[in-house]
VOPA-445443 format. One line per field, with one value per residue: x, y, z of N, C-alpha, C in turn. Coordinates in steps of 0.1 Angstrom, whole numbers, plus 5000, padded with zeros to 4 digits. Layout:
n.u = c(X;...) $
n.v = c(Y;...) $
n.w = c(Z;...) $
ca.u = c(X;...) $
ca.v = c(Y;...) $
ca.w = c(Z;...) $
c.u = c(X;...) $
c.v = c(Y;...) $
c.w = c(Z;...) $
This chain:
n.u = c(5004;4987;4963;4960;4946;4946;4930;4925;4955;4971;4991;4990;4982;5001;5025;5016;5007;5035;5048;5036;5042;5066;5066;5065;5038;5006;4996;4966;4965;4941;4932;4904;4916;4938;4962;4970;4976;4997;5015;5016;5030;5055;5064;5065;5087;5109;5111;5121;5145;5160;5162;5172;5200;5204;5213;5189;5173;5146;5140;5136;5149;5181;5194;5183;5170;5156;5140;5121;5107;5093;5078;5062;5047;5030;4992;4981;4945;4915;4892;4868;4860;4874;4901;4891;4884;4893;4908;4921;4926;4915;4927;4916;4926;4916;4907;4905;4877;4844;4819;4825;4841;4825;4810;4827;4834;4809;4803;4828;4821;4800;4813;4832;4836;4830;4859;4876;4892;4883;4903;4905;4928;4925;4933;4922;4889;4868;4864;4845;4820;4829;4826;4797;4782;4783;4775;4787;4801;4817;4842;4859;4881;4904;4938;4961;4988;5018;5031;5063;5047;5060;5085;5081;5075;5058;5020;4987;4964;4931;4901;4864;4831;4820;4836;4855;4873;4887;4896;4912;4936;4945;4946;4965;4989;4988;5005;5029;5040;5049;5069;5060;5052;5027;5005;4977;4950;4929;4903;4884;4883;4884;4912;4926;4957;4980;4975;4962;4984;5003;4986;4980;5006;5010;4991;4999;5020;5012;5001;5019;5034;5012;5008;5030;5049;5077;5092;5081;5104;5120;5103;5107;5130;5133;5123;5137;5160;5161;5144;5126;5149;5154;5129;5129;5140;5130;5097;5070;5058;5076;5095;5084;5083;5110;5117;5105;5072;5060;5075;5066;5038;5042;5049;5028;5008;5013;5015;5002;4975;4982;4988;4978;4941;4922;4893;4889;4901;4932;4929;4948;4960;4934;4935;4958;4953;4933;4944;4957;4981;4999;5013;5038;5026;5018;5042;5047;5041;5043;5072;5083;5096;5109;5117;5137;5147;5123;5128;5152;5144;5128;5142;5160;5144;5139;5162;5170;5153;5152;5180;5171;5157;5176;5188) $
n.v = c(4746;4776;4793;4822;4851;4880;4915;4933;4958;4978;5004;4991;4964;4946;4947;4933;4909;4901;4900;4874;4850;4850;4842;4815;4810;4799;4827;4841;4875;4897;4922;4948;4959;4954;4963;4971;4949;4941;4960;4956;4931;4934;4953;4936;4919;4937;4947;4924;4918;4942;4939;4917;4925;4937;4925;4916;4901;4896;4898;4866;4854;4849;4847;4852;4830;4821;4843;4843;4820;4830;4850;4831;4822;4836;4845;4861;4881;4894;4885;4877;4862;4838;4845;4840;4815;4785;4796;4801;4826;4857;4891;4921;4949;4971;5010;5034;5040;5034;5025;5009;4991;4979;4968;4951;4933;4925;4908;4891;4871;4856;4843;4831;4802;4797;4779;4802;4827;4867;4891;4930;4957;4981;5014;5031;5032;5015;4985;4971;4988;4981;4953;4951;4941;4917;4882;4863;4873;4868;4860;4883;4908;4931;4937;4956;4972;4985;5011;5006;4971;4953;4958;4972;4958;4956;4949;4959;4944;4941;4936;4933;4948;4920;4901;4869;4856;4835;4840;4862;4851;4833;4852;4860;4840;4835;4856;4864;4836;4845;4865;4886;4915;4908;4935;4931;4948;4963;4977;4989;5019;5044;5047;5030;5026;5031;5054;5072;5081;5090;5112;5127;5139;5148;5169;5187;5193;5207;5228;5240;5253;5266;5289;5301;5296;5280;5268;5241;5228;5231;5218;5189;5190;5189;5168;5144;5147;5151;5140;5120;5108;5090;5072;5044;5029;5036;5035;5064;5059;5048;5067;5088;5075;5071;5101;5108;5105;5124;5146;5149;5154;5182;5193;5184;5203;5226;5228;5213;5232;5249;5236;5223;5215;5212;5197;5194;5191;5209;5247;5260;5229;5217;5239;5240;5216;5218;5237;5225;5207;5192;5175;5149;5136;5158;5174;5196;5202;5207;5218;5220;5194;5178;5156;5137;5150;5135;5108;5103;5110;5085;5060;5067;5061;5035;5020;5029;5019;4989;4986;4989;4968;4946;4947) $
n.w = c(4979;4981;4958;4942;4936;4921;4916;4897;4878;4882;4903;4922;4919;4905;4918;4942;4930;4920;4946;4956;4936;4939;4954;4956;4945;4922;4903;4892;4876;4872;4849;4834;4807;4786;4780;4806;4815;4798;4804;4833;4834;4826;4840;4865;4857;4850;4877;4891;4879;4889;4916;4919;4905;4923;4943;4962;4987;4988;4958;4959;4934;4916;4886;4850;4844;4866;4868;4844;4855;4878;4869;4853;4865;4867;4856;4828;4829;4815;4823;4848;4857;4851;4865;4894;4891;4914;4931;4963;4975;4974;4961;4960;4942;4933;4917;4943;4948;4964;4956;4932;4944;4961;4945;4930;4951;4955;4933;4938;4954;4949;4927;4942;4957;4993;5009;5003;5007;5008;5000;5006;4995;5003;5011;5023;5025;5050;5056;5065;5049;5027;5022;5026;5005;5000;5008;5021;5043;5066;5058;5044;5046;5053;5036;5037;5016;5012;4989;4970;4970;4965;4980;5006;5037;5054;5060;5066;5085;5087;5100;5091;5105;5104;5100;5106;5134;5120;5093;5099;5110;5090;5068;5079;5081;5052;5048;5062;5053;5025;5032;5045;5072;5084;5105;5130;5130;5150;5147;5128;5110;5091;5069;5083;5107;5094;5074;5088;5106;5086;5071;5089;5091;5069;5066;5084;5073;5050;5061;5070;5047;5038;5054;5053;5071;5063;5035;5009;5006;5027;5045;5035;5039;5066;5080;5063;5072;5097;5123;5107;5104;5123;5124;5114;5134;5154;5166;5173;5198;5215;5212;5224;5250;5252;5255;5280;5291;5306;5297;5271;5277;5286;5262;5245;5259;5251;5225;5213;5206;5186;5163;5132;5129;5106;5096;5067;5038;5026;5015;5000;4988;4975;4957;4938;4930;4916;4895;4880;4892;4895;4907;4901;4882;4863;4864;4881;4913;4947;4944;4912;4890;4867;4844;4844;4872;4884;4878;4890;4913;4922;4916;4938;4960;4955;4959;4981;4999;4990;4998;5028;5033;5032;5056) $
ca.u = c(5004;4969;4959;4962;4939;4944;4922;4933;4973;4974;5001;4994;4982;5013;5035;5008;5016;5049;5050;5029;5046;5082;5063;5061;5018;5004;4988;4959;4963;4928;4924;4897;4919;4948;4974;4977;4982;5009;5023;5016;5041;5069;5069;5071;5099;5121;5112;5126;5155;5163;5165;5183;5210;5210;5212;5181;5168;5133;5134;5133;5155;5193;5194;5174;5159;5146;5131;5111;5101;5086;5066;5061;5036;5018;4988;4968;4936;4906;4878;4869;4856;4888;4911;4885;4887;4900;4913;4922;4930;4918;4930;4913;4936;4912;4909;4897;4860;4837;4809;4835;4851;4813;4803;4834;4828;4792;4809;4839;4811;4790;4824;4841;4827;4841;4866;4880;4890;4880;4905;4911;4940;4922;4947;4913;4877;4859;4861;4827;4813;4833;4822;4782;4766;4786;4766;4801;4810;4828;4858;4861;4892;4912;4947;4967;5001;5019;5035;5055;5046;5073;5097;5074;5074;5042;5007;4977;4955;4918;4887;4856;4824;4818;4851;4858;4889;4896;4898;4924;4945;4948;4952;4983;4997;4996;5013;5041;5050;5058;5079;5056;5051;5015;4997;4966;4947;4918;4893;4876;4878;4892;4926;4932;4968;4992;4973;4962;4993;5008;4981;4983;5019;5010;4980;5006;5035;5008;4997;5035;5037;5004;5011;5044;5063;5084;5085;5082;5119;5126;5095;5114;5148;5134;5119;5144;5179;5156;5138;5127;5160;5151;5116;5130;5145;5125;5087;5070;5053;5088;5101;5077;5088;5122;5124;5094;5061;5059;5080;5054;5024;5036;5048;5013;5000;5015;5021;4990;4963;4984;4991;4967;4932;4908;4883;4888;4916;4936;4928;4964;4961;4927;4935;4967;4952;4922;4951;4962;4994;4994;5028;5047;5013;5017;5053;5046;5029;5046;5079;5084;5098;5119;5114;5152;5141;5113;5133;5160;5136;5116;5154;5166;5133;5143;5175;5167;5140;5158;5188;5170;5152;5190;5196) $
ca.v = c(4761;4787;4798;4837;4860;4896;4916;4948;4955;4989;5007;4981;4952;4942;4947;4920;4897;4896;4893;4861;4845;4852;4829;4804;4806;4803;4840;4849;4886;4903;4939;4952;4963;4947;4969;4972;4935;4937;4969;4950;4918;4942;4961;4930;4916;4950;4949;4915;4925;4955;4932;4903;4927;4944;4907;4917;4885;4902;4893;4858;4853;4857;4846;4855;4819;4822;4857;4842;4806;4838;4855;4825;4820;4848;4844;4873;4878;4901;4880;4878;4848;4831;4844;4833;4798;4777;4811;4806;4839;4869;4899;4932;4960;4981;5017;5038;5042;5026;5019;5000;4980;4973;4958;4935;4924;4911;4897;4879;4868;4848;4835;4827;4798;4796;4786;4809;4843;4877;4903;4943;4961;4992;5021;5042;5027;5008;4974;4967;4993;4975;4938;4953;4935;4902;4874;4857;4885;4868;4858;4891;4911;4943;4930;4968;4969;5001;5010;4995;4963;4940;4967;4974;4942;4958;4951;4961;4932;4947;4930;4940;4938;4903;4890;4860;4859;4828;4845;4873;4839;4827;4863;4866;4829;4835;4867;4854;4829;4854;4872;4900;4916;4915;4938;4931;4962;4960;4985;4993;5026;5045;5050;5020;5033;5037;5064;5082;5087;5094;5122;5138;5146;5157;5177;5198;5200;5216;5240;5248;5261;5271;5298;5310;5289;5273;5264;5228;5221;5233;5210;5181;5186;5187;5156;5136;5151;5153;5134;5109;5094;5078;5065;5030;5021;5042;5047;5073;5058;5046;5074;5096;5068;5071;5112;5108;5111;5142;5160;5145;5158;5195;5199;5185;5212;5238;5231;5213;5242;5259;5226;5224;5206;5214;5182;5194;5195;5221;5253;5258;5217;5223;5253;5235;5203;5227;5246;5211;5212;5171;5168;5144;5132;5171;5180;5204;5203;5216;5223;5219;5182;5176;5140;5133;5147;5120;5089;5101;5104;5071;5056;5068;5056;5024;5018;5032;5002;4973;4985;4993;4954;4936;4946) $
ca.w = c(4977;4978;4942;4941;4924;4921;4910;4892;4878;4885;4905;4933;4917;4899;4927;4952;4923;4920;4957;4956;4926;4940;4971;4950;4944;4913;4906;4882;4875;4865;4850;4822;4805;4785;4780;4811;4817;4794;4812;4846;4832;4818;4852;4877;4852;4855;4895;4897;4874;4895;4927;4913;4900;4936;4954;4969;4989;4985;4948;4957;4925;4908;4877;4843;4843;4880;4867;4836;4864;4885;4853;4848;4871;4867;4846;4832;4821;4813;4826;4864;4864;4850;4876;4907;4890;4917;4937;4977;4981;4964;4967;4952;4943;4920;4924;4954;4946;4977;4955;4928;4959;4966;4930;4934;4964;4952;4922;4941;4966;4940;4917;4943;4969;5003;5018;4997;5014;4997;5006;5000;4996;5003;5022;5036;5029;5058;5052;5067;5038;5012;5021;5027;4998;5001;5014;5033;5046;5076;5051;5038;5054;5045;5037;5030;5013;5013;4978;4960;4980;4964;4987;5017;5046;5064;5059;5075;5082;5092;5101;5089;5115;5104;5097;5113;5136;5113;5083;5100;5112;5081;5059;5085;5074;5038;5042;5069;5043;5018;5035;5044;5083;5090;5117;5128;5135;5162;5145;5114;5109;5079;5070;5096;5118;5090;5068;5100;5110;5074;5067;5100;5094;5055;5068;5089;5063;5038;5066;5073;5034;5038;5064;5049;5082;5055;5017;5004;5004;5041;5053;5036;5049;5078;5078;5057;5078;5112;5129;5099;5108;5140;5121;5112;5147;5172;5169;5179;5211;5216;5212;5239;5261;5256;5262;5288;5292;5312;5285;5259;5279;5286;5244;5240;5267;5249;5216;5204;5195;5173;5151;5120;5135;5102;5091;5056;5034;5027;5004;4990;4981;4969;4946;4930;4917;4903;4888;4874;4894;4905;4914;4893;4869;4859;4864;4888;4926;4957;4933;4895;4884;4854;4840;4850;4887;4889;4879;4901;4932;4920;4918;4951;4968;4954;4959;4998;5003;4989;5012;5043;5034;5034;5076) $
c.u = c(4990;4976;4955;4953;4940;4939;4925;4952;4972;4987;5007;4994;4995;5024;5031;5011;5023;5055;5048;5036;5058;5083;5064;5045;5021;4996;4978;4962;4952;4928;4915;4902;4933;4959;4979;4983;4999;5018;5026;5033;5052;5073;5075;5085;5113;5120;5121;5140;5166;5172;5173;5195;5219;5213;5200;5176;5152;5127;5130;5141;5169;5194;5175;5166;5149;5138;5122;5106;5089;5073;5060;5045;5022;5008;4982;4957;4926;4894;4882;4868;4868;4897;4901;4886;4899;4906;4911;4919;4929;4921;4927;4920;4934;4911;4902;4883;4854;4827;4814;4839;4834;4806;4813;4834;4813;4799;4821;4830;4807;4802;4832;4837;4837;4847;4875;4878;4890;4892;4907;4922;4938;4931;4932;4899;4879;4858;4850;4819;4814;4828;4801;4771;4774;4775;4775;4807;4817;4842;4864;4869;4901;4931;4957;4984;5005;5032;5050;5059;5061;5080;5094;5073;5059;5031;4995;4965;4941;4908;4875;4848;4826;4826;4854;4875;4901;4906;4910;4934;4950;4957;4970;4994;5006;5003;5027;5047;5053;5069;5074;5055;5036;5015;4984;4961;4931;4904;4893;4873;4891;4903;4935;4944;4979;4988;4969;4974;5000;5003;4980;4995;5018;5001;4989;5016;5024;5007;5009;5036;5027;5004;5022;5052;5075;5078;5085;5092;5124;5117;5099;5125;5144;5135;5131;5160;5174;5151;5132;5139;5159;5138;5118;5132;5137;5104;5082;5065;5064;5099;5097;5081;5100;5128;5114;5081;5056;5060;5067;5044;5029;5040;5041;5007;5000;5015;5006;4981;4970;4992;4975;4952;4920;4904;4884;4901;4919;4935;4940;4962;4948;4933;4946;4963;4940;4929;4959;4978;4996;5004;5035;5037;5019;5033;5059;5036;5037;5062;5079;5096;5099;5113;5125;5151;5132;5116;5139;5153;5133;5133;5159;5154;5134;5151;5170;5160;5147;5172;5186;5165;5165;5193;5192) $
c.v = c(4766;4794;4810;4845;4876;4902;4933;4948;4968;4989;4993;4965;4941;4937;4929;4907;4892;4890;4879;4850;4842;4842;4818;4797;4809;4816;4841;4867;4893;4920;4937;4955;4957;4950;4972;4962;4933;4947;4960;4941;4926;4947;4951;4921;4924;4948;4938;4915;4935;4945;4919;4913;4936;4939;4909;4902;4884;4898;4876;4849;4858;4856;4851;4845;4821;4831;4852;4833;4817;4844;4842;4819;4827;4846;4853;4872;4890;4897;4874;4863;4837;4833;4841;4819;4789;4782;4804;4817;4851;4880;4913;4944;4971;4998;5024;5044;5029;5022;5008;4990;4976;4962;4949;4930;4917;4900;4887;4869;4853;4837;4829;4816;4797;4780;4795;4825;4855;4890;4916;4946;4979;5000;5033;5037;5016;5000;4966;4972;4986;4958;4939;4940;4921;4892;4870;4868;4881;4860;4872;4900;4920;4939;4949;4968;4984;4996;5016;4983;4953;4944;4963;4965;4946;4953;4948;4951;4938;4945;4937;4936;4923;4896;4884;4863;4847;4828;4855;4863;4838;4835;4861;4855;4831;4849;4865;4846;4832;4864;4886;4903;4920;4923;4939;4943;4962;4962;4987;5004;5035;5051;5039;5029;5037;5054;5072;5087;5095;5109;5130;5145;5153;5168;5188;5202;5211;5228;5250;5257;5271;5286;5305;5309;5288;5266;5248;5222;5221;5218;5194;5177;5186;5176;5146;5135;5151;5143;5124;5100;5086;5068;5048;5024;5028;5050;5055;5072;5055;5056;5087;5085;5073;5088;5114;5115;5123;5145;5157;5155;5172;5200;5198;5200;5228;5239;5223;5223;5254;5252;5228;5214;5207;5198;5183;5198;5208;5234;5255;5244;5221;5231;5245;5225;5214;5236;5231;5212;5203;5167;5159;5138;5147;5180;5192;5201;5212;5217;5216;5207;5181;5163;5133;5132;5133;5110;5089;5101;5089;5058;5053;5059;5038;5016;5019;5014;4990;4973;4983;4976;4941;4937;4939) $
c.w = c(4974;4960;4949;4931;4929;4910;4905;4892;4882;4893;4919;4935;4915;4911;4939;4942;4922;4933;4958;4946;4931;4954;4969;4943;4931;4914;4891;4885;4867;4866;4836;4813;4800;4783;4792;4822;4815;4802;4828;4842;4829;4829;4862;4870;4854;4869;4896;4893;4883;4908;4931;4909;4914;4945;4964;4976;4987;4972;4945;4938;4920;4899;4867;4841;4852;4878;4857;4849;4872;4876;4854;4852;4876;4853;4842;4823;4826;4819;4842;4870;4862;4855;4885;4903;4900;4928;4955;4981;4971;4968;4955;4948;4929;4928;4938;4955;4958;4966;4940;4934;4958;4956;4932;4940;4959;4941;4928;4948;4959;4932;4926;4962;4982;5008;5014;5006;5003;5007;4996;5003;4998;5013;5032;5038;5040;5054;5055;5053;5026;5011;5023;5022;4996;5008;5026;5038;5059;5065;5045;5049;5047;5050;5029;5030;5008;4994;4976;4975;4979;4977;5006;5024;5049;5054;5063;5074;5097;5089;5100;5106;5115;5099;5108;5124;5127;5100;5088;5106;5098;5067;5065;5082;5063;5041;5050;5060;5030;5024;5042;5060;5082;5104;5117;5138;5139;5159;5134;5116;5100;5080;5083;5104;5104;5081;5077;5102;5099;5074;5078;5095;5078;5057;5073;5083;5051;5047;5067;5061;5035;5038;5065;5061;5073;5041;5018;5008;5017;5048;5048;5041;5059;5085;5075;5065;5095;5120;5119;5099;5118;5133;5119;5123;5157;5165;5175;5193;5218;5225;5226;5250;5264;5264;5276;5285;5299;5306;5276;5266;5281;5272;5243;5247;5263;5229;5206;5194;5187;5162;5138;5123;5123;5094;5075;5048;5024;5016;4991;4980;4971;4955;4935;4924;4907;4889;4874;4880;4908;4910;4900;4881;4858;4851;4873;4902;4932;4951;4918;4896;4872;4849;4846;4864;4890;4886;4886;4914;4931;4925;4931;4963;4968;4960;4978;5004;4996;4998;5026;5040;5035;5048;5077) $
């Protein structure tokens, strides 16, 4: 079995852990920070809890012994250089700062000799930018896990310039034998294919509110009761297949230039975090959130993803 190092617990770290652990790898878990080590261990114990009590096969566990044997394997620690000890496979999952991603990348570089692969879990920097000041920069490889990953099968496996194709062989192994669906994604350029497409469709739901189309709540039901139902079984290239390409090109021919095309995001969004009005951090974004509301969404979002993971 590859020795596992992740590098940050945060919202995503934890989760890349528990995945790895639940694979059977040993995992170092590395944050600065030690409360939120202990927060990290408390979380992937409830996750595996949750999924063991829902027969999930995801959790890789049924019983409360199999759930400590999982913990069990997880080690954590404050110092960098004691999770690279020994480390196959690292995996960075600190926050989204490029010149942060750049200082670890020098430091995994140096701590960690090859054949040791260095990856990110970054969801928008350039993974060329982020491996820059590496020396090995052909092992170095953007490995992106959509959140929470325990849940999520995908993830985006994207080559910097000088990433080997051996290195993107091998990312796609270890993640295949966890259970995970890699895709490998041709091009280095930010937001790889899943956040492009993501923020396109959020860039136009803001304008929708924007522009007094429809409030918040209409531009979800639309989504959630509409056409988000087909998303699991029918993508969208799929999907322009299936009603034809003609139809596709004259809604494009018509319907394009009066969709939302600005390079900058949006003043409404803008003005509302300035207002402090962050969404569920706050209590309030694009409507007002209870505490009861935000377990029950977090709940239902749950419950959704470990079901749709049993077909």
């Amino acid at each position: 079995m590859e020795r596992i190092a992740v590098i940050g617990a945060g919202l995503m770290g934890h989760g890349i852990a528990q995945v790895f652990a639940a694979g059977s790898h040993a995992v170092s878990l590395m944050d600065v920070e030690e409360r939120r080590l202990e927060a990290a261990l408390s979380d992937i114990r409830d996750s595996l809890r949750f999924l063991a009590e829902h027969g999930s096969r995801a959790a890789g566990t049924a019983e409360e012994e199999d759930i400590d044997a999982v913990v069990s394997r997880i080690s954590a620690t404050t110092s960098l250089e004691e999770a690279c000890a020994g480390a196959d496979f690292v995996i960075e999952a600190v926050s989204e700062e490029p010149e942060l991603k750049r200082r670890v990348f020098r430091e995994l570089d140096a701590l960690c000799p090859p054949p040791a692969l260095l990856a990110t879990n970054t969801s928008a920097i350039s993974i060329t930018e982020i491996a820059g000041e590496a020396a090995h920069r052909e092992r170095v490889v953007g490995t992106h896990f959509w959140n929470p990953p325990q849940l999520i099968p995908l993830v985006e496996v994207v080559p910097g310039r000088d990433t080997s194709p051996a290195t993107v062989d091998r990312a796609c192994g270890l993640l295949l034998a966890v259970g995970k669906r890699p895709v490998r994604v041709k091009k280095d350029v930010p937001g790889f294919v899943g956040n492009r497409l993501q923020h396109a469709l959020w860039r136009e739901a803001v304008s929708i509110v924007e522009r007094g189309i429809a409030d918040a709540e209409t531009v979800d039901e639309v989504v959630k009761s509409g056409f988000g139902l087909r998303l699991p079984v029918l993508g969208p290239l799929e999907n322009a297949d299936m009603i034809g390409l003609d139809l596709t090109l004259q809604i494009h021919e018509y319907l394009l230039a009066h969709l939302e095309d600005s390079h900058r995001p949006s003043p409404l969004l803008r003005k509302k975090v300035e207002k402090g009005e962050k969404g569920f951090s706050s209590g309030r974004g694009f409507r007002e959130w209870t505490p009861a509301e935000m377990k029950a969404c977090r709940e239902r979002l749950r419950r959704h993803l470990v079901e749709w993971g049993e077909r």
